[in-house]
N, C-alpha and C positions, 0 to 999 in steps of 0.2 A: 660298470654299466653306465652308460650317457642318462642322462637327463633331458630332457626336455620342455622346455618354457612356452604358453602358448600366450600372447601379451595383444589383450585389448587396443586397439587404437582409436579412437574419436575421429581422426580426421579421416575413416574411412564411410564413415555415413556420406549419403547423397549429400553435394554441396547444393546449395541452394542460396537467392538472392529475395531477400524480404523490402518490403517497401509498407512503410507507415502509412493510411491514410484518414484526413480529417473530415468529415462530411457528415453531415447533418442530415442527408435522404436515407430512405430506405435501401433495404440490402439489394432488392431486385432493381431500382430505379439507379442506383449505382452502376448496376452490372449490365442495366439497359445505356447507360450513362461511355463507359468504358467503348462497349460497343460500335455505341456512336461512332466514336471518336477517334477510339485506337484502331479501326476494322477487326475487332475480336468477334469473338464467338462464343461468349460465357452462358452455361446452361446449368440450369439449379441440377446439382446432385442429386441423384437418384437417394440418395443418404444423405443425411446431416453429420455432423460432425459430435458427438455424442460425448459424455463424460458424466456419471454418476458420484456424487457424492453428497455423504448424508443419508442414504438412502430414495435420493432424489436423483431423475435423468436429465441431463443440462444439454439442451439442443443447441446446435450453432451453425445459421446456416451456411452452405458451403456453392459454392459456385464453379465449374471446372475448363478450362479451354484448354486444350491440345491443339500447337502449330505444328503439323505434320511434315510439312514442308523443313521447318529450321529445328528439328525436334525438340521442341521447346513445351512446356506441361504451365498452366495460369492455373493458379485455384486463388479466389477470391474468398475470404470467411471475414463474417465479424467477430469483434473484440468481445464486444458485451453481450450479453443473453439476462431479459427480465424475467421473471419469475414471481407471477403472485403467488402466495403462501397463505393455507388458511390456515386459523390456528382457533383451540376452541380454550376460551377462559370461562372459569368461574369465580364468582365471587363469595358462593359459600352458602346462597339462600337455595332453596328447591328450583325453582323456574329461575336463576338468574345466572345461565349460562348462553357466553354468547360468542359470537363466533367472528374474526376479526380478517380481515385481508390485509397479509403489509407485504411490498413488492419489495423483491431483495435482487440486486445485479450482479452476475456472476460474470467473471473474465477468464478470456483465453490465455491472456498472456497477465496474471498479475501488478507484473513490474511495470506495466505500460498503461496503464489505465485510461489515459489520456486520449487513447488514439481508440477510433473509431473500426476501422476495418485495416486487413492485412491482405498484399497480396505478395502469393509467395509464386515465385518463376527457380522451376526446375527446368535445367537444358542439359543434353547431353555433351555440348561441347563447354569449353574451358571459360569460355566467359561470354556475357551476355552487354547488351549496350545499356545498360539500367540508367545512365545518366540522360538520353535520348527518353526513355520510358518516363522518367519521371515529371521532366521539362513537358511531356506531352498533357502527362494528367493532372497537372497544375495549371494547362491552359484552360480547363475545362471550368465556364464559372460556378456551377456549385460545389466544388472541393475547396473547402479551406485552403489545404496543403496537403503536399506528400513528399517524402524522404526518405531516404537509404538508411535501414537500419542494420547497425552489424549486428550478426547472430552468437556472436561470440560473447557480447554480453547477455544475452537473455538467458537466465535462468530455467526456465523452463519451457524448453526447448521442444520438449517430445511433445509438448501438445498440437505442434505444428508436420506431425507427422498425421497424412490421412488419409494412405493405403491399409 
């Protein structure tokens, strides 16, 4: 009797092209910023990009353009998500419980801590002109920087999945 092997592949997942970027604005003045600039069309997710842990829900907001024309898919998200936390101490007397706020930052992408937002370009054709894209959003003067990041290093990867 034949056997059969049914074998996983990784580079069958959607390819997709990541771009680092550095910027100091808010997430919507970003994506109003983009706009601008690139002639996009980024509109806040109907949904955020969500991830629980701890028993706590880590929101992230997410930004989406479809160029219908070049079928090309933009989602803009940040990197960091703040989180005040309260916490109640006691010190051990009757009334001498008190209750403290410490803000703790959570990341999309760990290994990258450094970088402020992500935009990731899904297309259905074989390649995109990401060095053009990039040169653009660099002209723009509230972005520090932005850069091509390969996906091949980043660990964790499936956070960047947000269908």
């Amino acid at each position: 009797m034949a056997t059969h092997k049914l074998l996983y592949d990784d580079e069958m997942e959607d390819p997709f092209s990541l771009v680092a970027i550095h910027c100091s604005e808010e997430d919507y003045k970003l994506a109003y910023l983009l706009n601008q600039f690139l002639n996009t069309k980024f509109k806040r997710s109907k949904k955020d990009l969500d991830f629980s842990s701890d028993g706590k829900i880590i929101l992230f907001p997410l930004y989406a353009y479809e160029d219908l024309k070049e079928y090309n898919s933009f989602y803009l998200v940040a990197n960091k998500c703040k989180m005040m936390e309260a916490s109640l101490q006691s010190s051990g007397g009757l009334f001498s419980e008190s209750v403290s706020e410490k803000a703790t930052t959570h990341y999309l992408l760990p290994e990258m801590k450094n970088v402020d937002y992500f935009l990731k370009i899904q297309t259905d054709y074989g390649s995109f002109p990401i060095e053009s894209l990039i040169s653009e959003i660099n002209k723009i003067k509230q972005i520090i920087s932005a850069y091509f990041v390969e996906t091949e290093k980043i660990k964790s990867k499936n956070n960047l999945i947000f269908d």
